[in-house]
C-alpha positions as CSV (number, residue, x, y, z in Angstrom):
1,X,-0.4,-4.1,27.7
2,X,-2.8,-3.7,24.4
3,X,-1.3,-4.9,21.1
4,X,-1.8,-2.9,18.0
5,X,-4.5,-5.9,17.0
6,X,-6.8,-4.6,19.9
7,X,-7.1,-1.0,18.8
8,X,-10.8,-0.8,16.5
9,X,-11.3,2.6,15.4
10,X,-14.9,3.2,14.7
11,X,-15.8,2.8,11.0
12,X,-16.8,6.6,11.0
13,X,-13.3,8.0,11.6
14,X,-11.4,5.3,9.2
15,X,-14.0,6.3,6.4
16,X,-13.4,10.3,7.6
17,X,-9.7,9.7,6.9
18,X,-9.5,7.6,4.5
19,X,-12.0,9.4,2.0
20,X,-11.5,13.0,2.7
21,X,-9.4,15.0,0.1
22,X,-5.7,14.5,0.6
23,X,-2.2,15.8,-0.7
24,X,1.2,14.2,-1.1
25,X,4.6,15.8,-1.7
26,X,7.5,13.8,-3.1
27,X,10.0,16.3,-2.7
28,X,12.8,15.5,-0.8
29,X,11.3,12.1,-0.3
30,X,13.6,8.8,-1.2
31,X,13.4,5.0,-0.5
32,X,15.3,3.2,2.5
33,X,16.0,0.0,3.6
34,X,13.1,-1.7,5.4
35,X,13.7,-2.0,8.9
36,X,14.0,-5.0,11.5
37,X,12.7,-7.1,11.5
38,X,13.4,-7.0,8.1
39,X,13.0,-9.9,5.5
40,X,16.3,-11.7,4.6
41,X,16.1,-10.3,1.0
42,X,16.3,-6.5,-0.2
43,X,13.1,-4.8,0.7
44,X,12.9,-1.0,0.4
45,X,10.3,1.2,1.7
46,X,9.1,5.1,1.8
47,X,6.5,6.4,4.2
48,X,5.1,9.6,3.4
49,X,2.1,11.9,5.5
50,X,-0.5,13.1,3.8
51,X,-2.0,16.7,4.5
52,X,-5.1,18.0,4.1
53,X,-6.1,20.9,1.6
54,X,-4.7,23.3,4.0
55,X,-1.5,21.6,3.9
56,X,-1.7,20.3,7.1
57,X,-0.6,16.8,8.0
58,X,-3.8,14.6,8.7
59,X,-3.1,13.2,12.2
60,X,-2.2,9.7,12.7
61,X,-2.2,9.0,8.8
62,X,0.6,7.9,7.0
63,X,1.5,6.1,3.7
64,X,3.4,3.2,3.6
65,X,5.3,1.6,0.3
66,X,7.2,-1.2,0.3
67,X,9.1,-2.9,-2.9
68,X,11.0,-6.0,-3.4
69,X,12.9,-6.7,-6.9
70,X,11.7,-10.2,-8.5
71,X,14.2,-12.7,-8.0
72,X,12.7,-14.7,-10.3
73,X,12.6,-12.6,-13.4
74,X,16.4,-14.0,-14.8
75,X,13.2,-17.3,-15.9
76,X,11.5,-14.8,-18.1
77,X,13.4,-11.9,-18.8
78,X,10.7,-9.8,-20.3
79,X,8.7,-9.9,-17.4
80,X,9.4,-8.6,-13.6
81,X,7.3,-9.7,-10.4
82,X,8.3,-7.4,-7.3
83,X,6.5,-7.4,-4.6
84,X,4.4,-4.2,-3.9
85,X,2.9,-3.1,-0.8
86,X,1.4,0.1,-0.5
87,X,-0.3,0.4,2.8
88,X,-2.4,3.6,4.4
89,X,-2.2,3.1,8.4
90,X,-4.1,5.4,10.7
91,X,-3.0,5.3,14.2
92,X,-0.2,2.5,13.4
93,X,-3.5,0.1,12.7
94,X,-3.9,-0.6,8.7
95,X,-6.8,0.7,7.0
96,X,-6.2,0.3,3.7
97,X,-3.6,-1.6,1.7
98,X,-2.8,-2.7,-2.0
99,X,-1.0,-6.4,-2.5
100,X,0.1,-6.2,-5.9
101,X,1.9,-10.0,-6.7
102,X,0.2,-11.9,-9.1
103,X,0.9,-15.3,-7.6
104,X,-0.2,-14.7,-4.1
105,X,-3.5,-15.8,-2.8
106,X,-5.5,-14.1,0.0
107,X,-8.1,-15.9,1.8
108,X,-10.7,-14.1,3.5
109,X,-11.9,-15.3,7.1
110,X,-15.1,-13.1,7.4
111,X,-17.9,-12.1,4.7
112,X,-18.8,-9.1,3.7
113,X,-21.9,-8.0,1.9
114,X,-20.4,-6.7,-1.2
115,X,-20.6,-7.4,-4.8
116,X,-16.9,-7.7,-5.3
117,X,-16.5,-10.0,-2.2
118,X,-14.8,-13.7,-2.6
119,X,-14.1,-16.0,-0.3
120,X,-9.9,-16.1,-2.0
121,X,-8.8,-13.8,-4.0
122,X,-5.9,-14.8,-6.5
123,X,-3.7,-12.1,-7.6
124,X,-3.3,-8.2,-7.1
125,X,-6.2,-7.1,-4.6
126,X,-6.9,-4.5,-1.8
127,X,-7.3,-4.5,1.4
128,X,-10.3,-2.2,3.2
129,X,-11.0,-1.7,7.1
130,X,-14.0,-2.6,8.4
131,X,-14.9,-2.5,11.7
132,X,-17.7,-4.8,12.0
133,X,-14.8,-7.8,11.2
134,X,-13.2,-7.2,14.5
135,X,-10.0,-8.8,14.5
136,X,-10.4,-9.3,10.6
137,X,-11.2,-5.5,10.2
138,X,-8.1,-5.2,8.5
139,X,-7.8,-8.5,6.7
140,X,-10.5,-8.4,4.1
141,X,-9.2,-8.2,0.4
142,X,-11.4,-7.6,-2.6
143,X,-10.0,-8.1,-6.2
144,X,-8.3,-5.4,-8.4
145,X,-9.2,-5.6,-11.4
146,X,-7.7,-2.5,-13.1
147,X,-5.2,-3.7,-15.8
148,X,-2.2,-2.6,-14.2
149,X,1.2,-4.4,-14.6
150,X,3.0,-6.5,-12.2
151,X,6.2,-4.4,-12.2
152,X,4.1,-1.0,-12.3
153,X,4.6,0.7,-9.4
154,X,3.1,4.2,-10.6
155,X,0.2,2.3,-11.5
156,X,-0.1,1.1,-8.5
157,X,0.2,4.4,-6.4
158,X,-2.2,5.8,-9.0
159,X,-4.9,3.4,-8.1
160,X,-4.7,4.0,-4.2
161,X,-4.4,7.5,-5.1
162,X,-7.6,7.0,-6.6
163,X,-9.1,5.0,-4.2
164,X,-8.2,7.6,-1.0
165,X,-8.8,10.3,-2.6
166,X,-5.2,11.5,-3.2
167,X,-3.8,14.1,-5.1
168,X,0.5,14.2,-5.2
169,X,2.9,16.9,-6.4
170,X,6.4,15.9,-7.9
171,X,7.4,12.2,-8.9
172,X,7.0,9.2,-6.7
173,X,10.9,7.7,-6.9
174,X,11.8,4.6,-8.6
175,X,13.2,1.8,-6.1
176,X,16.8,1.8,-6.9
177,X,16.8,4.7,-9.6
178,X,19.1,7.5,-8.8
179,X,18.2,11.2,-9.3
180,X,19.8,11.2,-12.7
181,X,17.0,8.4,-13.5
182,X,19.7,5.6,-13.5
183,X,19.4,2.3,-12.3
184,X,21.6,2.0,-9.0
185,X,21.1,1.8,-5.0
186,X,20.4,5.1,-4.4
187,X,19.5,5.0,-0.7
């Protein structure tokens, strides 16, 4: 049986997908907890499919966001670290993705010829597909360097927004902010 790792779609359909113009609607959408296998602390997650200017969903595309609250913040008070993971999969196989923690370090295993390529990257940095990697296609991260907040989730969104090609209507939900905009579990 062939793992998810196997499947290599060609560089011409991921850049197809991932650059054409594409729509988002948050109505109706809300976060959920992250399912099984799960990490043993809160994660949250909202999955959304795009469409394309006809308001048709783009097969096999789909959004994935992911938060976890700091539990570190109570240290600094001021400032929050969750974890951020915004991730665009096409066919199940991820071809783009945005890390956002500042204090995680990626280390790339294959070199791409590209300005913004290092070898590590420290900090917030995205992920592109590239098929020529192989079984790193997936696993190649280049730097952002946008000044975007830790905690800033919309800023976030709004830079893969940018990046794909991604135009939304309503408001992307707040992890844990009820529809009155309160802070609360409102899954």
């Amino acid at each position: 049986m062939a793992k998810s790792d196997d499947y290599l779609p060609s560089q011409a359909e991921v850049d197809h997908v991932l650059y054409c113009a594409k729509r988002v609607d948050f109505t109706g959408v809300r976060w959920g907890v992250k399912p099984p296998p799960s990490r043993p602390l809160l994660w949250l997650q909202l999955q959304v499919i795009p469409s394309d200017e006809d308001e048709i969903p783009i097969q096999g595309l789909s959004f994935l966001l992911q938060w976890k609250p700091d539990h570190e913040s109570h240290t600094f008070p001021e400032t929050s670290y969750p974890k951020i993971n915004i991730v665009a999969l096409y066919n199940k196989k991820r071809v783009f993705a945005v890390d956002t923690y500042p204090f995680d370090k990626h280390k790339n295993n294959y070199k791409i010829d590209r300005p913004d390529y290092q070898d590590s990257v420290f900090g917030p940095h995205y992920h592109v597909y590239y098929e020529e990697a192989g079984y790193y296609s997936e696993k190649i991260g280049f730097p952002i360097i946008d000044d975007i907040k830790p905690h800033d989730l919309v800023g976030y969104w709004d830079y893969f927004c940018k990046q794909l090609n991604v135009t939304y209507t309503g408001k992307l939900p707040i992890p844990l902010e009820d529809e009155s905009g309160q802070i609360g579990l409102g899954l």
